[in-house]
PyMOL Python script that loads the backbone (N, CA, C, O; Angstrom):
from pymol import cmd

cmd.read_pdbstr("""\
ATOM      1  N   UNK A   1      32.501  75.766  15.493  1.00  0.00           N
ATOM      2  CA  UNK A   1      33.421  74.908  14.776  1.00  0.00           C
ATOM      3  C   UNK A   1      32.655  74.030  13.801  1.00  0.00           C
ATOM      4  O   UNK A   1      31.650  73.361  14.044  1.00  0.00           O
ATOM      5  N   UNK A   2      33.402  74.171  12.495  1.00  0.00           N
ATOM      6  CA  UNK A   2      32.239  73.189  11.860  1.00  0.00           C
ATOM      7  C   UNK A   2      32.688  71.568  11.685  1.00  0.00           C
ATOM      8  O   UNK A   2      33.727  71.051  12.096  1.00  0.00           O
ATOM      9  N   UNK A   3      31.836  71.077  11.116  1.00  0.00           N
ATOM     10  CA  UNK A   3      32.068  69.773  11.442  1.00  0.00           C
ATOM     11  C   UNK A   3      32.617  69.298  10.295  1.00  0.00           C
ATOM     12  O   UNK A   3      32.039  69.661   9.271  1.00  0.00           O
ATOM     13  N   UNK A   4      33.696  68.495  10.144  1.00  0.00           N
ATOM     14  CA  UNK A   4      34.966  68.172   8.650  1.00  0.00           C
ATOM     15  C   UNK A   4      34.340  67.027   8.109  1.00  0.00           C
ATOM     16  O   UNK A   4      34.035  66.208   8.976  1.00  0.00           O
ATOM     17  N   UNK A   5      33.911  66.552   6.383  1.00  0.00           N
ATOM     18  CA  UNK A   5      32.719  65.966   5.880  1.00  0.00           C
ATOM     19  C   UNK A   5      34.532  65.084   5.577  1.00  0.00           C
ATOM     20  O   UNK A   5      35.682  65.421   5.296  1.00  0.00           O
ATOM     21  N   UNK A   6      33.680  63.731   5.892  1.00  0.00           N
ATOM     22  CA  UNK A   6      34.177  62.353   5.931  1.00  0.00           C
ATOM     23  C   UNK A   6      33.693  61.700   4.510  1.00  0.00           C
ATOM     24  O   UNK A   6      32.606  61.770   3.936  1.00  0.00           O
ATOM     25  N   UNK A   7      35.154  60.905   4.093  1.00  0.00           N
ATOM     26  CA  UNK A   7      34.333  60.217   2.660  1.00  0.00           C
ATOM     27  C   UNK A   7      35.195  58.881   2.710  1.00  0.00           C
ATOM     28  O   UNK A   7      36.382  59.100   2.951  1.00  0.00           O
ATOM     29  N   UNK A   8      34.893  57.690   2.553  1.00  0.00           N
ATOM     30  CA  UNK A   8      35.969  56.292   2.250  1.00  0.00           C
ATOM     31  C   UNK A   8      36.213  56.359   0.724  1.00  0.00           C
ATOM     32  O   UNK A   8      35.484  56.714  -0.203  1.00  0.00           O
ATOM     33  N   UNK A   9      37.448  55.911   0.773  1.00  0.00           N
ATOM     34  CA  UNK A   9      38.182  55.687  -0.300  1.00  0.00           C
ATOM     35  C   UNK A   9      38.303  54.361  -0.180  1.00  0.00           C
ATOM     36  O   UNK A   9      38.687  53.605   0.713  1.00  0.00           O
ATOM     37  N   UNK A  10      37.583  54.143  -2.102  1.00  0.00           N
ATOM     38  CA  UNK A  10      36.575  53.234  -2.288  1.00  0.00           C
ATOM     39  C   UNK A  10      38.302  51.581  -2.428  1.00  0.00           C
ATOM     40  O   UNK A  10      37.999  50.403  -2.237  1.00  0.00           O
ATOM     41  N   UNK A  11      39.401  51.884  -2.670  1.00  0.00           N
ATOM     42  CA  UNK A  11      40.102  51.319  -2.709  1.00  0.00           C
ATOM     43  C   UNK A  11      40.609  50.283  -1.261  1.00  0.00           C
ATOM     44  O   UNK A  11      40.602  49.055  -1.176  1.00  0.00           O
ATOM     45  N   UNK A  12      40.953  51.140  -0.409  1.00  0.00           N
ATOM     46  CA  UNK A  12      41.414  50.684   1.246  1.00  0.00           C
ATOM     47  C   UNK A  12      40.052  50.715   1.949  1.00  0.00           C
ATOM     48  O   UNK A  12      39.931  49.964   2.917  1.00  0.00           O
ATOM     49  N   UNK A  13      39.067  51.441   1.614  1.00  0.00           N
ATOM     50  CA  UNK A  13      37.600  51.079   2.784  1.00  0.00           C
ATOM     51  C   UNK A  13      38.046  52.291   3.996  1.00  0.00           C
ATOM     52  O   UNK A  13      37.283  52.842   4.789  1.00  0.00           O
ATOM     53  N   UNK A  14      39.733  52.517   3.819  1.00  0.00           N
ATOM     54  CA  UNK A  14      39.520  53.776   5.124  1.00  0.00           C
ATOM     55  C   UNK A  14      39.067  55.306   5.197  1.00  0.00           C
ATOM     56  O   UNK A  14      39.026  56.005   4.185  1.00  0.00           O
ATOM     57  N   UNK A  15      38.794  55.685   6.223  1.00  0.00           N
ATOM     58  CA  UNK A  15      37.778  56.757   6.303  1.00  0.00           C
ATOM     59  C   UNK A  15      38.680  58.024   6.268  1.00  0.00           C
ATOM     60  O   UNK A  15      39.571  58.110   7.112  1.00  0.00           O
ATOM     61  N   UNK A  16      38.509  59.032   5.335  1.00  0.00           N
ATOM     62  CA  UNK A  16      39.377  60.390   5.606  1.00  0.00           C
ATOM     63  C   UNK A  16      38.684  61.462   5.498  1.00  0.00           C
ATOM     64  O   UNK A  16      37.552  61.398   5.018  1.00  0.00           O
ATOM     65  N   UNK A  17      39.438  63.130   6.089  1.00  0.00           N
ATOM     66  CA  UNK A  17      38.578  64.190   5.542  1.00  0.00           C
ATOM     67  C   UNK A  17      38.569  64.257   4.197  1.00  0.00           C
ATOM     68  O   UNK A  17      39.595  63.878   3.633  1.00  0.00           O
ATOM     69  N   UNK A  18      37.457  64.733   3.381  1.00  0.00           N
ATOM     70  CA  UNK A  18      36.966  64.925   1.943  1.00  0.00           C
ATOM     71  C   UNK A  18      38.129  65.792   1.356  1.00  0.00           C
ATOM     72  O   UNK A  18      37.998  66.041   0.158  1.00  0.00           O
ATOM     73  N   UNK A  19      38.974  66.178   1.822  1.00  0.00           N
ATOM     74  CA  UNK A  19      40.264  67.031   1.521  1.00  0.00           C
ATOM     75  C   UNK A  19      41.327  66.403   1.030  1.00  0.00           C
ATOM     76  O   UNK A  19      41.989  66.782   0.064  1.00  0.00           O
ATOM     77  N   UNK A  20      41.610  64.900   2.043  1.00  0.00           N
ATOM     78  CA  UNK A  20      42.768  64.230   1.171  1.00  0.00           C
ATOM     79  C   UNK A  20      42.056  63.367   0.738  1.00  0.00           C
ATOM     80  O   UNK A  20      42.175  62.264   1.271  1.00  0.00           O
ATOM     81  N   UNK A  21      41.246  63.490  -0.163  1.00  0.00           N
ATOM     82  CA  UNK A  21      40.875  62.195  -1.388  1.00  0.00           C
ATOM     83  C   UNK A  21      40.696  63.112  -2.217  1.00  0.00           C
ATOM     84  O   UNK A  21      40.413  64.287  -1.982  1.00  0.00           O
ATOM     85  N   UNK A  22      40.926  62.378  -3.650  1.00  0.00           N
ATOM     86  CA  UNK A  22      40.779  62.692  -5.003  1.00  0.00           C
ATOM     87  C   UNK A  22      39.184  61.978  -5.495  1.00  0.00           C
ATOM     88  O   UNK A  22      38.769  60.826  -5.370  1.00  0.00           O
ATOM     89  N   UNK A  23      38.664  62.976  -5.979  1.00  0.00           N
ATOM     90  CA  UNK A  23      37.282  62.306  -6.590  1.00  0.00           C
ATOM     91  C   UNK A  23      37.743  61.959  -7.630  1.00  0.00           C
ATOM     92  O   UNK A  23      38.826  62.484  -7.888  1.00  0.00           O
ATOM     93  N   UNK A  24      37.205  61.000  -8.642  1.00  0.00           N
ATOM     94  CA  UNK A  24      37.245  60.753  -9.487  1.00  0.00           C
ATOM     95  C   UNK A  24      35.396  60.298  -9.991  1.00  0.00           C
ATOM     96  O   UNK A  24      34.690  59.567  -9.296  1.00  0.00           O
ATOM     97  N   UNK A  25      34.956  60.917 -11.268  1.00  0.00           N
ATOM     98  CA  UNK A  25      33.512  60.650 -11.943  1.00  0.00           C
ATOM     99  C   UNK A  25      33.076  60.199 -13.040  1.00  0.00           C
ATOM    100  O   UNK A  25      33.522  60.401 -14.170  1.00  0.00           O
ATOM    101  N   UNK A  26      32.265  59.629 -12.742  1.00  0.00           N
ATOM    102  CA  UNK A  26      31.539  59.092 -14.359  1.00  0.00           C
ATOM    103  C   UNK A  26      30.458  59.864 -14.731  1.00  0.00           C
ATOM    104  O   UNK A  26      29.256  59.622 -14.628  1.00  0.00           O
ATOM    105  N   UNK A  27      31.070  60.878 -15.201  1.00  0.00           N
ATOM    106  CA  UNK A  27      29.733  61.566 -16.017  1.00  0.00           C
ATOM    107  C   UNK A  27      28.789  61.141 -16.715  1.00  0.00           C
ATOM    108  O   UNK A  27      28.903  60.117 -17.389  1.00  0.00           O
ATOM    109  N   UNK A  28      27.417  62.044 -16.657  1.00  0.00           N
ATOM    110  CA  UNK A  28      26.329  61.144 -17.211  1.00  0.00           C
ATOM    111  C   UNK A  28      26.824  61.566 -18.747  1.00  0.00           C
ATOM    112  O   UNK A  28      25.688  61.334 -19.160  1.00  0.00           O
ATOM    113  N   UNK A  29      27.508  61.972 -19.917  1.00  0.00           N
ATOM    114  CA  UNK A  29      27.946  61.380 -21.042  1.00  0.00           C
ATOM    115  C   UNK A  29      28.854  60.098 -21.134  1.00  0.00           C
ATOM    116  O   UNK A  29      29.473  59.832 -22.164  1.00  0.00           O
ATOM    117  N   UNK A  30      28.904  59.257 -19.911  1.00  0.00           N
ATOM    118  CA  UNK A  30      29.656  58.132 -20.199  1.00  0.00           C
ATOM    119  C   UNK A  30      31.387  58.623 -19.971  1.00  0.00           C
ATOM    120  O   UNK A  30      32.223  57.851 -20.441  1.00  0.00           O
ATOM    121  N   UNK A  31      31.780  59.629 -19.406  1.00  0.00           N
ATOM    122  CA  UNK A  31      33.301  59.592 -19.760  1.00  0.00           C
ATOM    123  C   UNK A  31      33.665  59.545 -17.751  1.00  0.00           C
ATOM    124  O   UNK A  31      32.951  59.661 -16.755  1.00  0.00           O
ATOM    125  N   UNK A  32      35.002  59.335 -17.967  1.00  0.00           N
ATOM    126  CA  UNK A  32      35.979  59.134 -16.574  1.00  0.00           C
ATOM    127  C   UNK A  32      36.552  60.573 -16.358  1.00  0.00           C
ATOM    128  O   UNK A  32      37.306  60.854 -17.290  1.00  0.00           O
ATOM    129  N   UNK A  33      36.421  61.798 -15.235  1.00  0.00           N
ATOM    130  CA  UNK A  33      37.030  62.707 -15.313  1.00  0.00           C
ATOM    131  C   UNK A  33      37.414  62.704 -13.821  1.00  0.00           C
ATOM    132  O   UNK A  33      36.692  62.160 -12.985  1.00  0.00           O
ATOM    133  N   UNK A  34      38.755  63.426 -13.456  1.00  0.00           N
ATOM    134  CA  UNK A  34      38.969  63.890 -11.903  1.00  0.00           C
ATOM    135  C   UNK A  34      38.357  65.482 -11.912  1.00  0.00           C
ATOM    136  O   UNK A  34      38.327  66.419 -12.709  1.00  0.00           O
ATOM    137  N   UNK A  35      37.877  65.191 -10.489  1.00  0.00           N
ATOM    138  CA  UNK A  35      37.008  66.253 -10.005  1.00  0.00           C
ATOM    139  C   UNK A  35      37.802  66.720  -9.285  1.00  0.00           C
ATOM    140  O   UNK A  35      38.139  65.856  -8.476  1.00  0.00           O
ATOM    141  N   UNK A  36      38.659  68.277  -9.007  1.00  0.00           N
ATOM    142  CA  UNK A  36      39.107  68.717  -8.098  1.00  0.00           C
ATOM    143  C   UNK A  36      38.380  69.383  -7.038  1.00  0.00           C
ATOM    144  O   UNK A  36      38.729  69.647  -5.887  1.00  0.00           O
ATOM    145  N   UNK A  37      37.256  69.610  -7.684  1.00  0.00           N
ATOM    146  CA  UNK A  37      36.091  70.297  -6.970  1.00  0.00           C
ATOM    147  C   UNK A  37      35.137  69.503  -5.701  1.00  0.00           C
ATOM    148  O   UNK A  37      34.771  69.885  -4.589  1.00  0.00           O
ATOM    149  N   UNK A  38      35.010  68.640  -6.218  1.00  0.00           N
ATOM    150  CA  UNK A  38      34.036  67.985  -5.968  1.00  0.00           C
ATOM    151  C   UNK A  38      32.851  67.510  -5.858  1.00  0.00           C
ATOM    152  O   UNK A  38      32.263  66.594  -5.282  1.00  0.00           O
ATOM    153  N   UNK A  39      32.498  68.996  -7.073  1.00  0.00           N
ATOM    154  CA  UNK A  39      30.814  69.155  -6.992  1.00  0.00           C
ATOM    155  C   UNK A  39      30.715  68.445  -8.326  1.00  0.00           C
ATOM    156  O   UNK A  39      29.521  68.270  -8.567  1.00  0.00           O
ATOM    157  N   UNK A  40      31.468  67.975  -9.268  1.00  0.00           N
ATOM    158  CA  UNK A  40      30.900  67.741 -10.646  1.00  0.00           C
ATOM    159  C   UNK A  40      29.367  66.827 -10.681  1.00  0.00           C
ATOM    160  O   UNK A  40      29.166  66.164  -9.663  1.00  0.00           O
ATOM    161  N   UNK A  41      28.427  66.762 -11.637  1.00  0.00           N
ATOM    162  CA  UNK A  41      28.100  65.833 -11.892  1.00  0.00           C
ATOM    163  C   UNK A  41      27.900  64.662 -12.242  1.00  0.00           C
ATOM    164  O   UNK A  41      27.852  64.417 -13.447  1.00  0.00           O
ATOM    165  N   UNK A  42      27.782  63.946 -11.578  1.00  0.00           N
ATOM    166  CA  UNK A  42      27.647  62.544 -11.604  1.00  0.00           C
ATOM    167  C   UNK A  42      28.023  61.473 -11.100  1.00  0.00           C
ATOM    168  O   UNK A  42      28.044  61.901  -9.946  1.00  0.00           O
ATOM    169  N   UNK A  43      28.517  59.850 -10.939  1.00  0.00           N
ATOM    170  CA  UNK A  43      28.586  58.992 -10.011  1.00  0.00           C
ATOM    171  C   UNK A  43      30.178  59.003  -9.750  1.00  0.00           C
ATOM    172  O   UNK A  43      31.070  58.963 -10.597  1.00  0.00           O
ATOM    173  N   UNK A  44      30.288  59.065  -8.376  1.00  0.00           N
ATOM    174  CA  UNK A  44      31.712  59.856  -7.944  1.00  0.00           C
ATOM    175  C   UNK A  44      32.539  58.523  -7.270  1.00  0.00           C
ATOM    176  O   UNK A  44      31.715  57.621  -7.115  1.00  0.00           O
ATOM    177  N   UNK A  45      33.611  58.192  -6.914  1.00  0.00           N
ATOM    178  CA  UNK A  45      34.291  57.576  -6.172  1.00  0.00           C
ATOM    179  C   UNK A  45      35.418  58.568  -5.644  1.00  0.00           C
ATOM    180  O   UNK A  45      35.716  59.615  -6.219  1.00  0.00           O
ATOM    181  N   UNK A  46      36.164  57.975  -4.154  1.00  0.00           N
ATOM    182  CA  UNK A  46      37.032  58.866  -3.478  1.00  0.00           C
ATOM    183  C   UNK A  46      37.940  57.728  -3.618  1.00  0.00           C
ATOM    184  O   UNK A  46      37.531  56.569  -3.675  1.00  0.00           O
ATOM    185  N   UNK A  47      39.364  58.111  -3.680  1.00  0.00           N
ATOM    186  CA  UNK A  47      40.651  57.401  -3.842  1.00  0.00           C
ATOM    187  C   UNK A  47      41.494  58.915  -2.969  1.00  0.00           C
ATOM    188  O   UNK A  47      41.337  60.133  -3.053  1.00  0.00           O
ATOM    189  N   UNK A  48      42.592  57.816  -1.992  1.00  0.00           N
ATOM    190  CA  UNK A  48      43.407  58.599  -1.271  1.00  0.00           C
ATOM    191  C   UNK A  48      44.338  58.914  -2.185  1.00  0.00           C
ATOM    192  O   UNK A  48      44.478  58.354  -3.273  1.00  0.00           O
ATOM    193  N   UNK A  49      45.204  60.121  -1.610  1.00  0.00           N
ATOM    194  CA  UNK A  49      46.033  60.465  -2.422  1.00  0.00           C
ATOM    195  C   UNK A  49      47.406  60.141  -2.053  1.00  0.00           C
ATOM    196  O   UNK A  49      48.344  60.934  -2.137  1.00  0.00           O
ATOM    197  N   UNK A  50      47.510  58.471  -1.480  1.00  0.00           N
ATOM    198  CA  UNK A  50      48.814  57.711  -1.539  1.00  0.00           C
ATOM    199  C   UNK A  50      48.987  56.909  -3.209  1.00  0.00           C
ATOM    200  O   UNK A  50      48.041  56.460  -3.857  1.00  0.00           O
ATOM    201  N   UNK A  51      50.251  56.898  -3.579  1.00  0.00           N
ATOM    202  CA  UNK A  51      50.940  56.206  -4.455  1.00  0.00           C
ATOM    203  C   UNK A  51      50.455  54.578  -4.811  1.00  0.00           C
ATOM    204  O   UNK A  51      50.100  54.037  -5.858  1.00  0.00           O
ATOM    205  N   UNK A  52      50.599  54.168  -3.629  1.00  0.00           N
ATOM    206  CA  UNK A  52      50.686  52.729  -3.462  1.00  0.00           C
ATOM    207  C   UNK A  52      48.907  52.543  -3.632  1.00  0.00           C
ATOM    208  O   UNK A  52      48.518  51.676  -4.416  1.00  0.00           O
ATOM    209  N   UNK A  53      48.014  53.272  -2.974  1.00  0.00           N
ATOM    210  CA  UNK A  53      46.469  53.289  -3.300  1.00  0.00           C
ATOM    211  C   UNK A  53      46.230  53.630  -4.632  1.00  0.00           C
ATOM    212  O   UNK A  53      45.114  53.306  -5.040  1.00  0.00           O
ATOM    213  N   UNK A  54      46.903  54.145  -5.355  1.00  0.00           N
ATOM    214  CA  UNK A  54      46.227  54.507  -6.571  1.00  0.00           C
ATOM    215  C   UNK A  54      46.783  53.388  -7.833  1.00  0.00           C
ATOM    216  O   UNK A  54      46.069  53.089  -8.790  1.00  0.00           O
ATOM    217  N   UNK A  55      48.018  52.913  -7.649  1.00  0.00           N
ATOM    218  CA  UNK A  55      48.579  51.165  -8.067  1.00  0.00           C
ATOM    219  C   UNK A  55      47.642  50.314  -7.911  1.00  0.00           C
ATOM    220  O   UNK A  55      46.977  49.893  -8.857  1.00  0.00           O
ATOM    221  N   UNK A  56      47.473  49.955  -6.697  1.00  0.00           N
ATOM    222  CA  UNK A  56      46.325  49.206  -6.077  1.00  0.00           C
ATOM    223  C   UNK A  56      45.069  49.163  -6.911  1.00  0.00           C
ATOM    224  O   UNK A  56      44.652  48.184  -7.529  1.00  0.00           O
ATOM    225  N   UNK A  57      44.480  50.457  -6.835  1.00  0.00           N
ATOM    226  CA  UNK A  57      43.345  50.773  -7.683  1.00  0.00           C
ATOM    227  C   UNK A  57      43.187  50.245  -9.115  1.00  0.00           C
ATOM    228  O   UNK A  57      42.168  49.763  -9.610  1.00  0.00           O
ATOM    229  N   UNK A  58      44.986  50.515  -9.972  1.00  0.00           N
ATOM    230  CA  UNK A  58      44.640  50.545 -11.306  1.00  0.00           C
ATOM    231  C   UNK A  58      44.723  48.972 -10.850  1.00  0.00           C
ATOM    232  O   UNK A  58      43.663  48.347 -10.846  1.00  0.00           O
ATOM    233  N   UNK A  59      45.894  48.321 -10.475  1.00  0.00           N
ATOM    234  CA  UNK A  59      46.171  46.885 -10.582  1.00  0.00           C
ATOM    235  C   UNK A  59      44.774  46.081 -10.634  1.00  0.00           C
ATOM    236  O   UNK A  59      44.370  45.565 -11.676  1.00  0.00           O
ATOM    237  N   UNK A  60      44.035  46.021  -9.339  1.00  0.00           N
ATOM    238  CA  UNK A  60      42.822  45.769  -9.075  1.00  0.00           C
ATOM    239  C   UNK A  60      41.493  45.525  -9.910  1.00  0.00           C
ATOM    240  O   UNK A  60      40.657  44.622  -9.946  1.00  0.00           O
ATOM    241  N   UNK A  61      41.708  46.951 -10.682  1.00  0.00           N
ATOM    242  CA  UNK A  61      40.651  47.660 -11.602  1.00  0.00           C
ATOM    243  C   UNK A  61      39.204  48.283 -10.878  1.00  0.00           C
ATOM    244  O   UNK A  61      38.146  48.688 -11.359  1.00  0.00           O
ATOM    245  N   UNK A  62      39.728  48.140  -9.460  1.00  0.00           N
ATOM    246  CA  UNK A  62      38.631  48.438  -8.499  1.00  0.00           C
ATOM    247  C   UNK A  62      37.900  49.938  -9.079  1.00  0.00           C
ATOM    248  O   UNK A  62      36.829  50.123  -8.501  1.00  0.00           O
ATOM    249  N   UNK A  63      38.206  50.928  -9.983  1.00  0.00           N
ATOM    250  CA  UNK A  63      37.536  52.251  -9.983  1.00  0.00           C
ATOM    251  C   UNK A  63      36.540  51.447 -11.025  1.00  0.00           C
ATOM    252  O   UNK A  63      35.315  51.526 -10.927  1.00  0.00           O
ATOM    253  N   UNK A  64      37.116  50.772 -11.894  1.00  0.00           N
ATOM    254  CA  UNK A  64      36.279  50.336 -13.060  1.00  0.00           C
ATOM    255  C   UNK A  64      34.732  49.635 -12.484  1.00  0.00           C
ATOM    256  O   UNK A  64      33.659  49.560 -13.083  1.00  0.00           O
ATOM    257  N   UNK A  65      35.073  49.212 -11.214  1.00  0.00           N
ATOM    258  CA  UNK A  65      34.110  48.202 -10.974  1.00  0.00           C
ATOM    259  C   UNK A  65      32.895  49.746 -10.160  1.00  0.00           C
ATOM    260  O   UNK A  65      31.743  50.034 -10.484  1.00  0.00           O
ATOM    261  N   UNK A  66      33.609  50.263  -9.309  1.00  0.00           N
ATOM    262  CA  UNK A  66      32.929  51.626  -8.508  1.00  0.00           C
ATOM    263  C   UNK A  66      32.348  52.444  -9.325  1.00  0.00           C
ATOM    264  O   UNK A  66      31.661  53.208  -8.648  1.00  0.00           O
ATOM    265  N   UNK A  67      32.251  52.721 -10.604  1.00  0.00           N
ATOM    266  CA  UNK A  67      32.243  53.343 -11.396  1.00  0.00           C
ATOM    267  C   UNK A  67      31.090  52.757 -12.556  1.00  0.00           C
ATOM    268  O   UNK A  67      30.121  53.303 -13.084  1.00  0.00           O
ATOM    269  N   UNK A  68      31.512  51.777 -12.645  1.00  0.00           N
ATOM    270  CA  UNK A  68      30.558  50.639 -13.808  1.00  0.00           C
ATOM    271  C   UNK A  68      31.219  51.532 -15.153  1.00  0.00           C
ATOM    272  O   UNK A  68      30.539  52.232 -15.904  1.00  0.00           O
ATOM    273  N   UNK A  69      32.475  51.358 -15.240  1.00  0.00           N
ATOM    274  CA  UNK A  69      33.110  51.954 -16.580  1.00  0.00           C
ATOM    275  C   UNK A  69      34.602  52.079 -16.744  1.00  0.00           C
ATOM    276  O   UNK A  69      35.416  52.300 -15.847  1.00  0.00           O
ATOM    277  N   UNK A  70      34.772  51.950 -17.683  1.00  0.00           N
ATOM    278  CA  UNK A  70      36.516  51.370 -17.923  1.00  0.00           C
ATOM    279  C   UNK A  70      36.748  52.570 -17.421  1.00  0.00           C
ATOM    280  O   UNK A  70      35.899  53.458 -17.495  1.00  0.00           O
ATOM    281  N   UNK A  71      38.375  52.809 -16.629  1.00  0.00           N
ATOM    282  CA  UNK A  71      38.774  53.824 -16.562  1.00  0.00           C
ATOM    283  C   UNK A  71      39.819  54.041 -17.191  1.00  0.00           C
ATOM    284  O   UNK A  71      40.815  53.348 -16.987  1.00  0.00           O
ATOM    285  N   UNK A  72      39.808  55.240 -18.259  1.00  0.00           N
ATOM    286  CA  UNK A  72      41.629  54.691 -18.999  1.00  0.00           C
ATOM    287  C   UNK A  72      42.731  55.114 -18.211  1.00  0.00           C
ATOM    288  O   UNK A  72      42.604  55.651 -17.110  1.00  0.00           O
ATOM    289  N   UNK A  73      43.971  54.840 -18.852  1.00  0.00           N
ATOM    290  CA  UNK A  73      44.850  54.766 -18.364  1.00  0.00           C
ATOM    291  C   UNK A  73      45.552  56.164 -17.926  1.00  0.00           C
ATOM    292  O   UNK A  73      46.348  56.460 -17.035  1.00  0.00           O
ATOM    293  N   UNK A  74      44.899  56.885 -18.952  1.00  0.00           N
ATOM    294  CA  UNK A  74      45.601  58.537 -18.680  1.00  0.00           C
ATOM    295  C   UNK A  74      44.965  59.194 -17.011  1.00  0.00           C
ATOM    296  O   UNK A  74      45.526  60.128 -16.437  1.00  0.00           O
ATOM    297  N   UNK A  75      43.643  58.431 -16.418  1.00  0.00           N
ATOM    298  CA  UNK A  75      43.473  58.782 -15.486  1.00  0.00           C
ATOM    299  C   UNK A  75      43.924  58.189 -14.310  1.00  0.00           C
ATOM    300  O   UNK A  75      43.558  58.501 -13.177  1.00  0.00           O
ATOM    301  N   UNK A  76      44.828  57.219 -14.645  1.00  0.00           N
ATOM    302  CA  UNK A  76      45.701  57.268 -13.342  1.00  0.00           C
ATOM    303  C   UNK A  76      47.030  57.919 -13.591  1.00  0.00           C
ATOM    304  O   UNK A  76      47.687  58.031 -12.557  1.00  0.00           O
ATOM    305  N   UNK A  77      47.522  58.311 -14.514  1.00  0.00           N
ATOM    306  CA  UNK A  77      48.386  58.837 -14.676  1.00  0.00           C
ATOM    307  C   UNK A  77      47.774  60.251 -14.226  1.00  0.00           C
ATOM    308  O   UNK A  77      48.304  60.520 -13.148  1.00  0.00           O
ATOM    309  N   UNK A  78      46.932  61.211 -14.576  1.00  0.00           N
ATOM    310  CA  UNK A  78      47.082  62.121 -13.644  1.00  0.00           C
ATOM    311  C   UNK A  78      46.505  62.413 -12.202  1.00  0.00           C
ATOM    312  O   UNK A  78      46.210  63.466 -11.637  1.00  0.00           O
ATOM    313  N   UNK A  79      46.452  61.011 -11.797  1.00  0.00           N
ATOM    314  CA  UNK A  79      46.818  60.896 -10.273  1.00  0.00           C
ATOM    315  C   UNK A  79      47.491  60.653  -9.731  1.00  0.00           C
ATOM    316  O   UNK A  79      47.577  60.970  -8.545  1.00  0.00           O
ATOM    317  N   UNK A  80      48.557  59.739 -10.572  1.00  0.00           N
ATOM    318  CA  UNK A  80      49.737  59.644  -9.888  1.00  0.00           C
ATOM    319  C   UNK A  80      50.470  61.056  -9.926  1.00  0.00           C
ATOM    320  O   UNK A  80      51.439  61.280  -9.200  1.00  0.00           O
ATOM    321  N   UNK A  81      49.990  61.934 -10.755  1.00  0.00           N
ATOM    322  CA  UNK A  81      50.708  63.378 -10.905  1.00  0.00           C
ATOM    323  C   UNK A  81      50.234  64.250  -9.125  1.00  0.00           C
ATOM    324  O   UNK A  81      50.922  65.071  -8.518  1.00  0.00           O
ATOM    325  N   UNK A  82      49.311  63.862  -8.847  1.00  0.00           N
ATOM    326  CA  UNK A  82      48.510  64.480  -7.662  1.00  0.00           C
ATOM    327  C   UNK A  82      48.602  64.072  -6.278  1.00  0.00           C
ATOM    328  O   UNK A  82      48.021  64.471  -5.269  1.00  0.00           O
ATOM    329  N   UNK A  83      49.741  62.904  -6.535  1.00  0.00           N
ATOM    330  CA  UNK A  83      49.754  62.154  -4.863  1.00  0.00           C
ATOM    331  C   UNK A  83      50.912  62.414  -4.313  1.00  0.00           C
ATOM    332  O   UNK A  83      51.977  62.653  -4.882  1.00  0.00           O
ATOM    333  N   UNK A  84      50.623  62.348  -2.899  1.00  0.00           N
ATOM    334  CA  UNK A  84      52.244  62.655  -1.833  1.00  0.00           C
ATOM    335  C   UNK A  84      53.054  61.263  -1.994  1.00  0.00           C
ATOM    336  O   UNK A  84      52.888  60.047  -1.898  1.00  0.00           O
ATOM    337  N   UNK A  85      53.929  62.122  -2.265  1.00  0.00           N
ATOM    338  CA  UNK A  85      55.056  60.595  -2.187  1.00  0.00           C
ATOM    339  C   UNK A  85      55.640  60.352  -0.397  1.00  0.00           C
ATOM    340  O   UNK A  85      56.386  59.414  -0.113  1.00  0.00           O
TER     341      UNK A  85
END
""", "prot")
cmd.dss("prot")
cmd.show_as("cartoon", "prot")
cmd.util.cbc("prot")
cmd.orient("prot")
């Protein structure tokens, strides 16, 4: 049995499988992209894929700070496209 890789979502601090979080990265050209993969390059944050966490996030500006880079606005919009209601 293998063992299920754990990641916090940098918003709530709680712990989930790497399955229900959304990466989101700051590539080393400086830009904000979602990673569906998870392998992209570069400095990554995990955000759950609740509604109310990803509000939180923009309200906050907490990715901006995880990140060290504005995040625009189109990237929470396609996370809010990606979360369970």
């Amino acid at each position: 049995m293998r063992k299920v890789p754990m990641r916090k979502c940098v918003v709530t601090q709680e712990r989930f499988p790497k399955n229900e979080l959304i990466r989101i990265v700051r590539t080393p050209q400086q830009t904000v992209e979602i990673d569906p993969t998870g392998k992209r390059n570069g400095h990554g944050a995990y955000v759950s894929k609740r509604k109310e966490t990803i509000e939180k996030a923009k309200k906050t500006h907490k990715l901006d700070k995880v990140l060290e880079i504005h995040v625009p606005d189109e990237i929470y919009e396609e996370l809010m496209e990606l979360v369970h209601e």
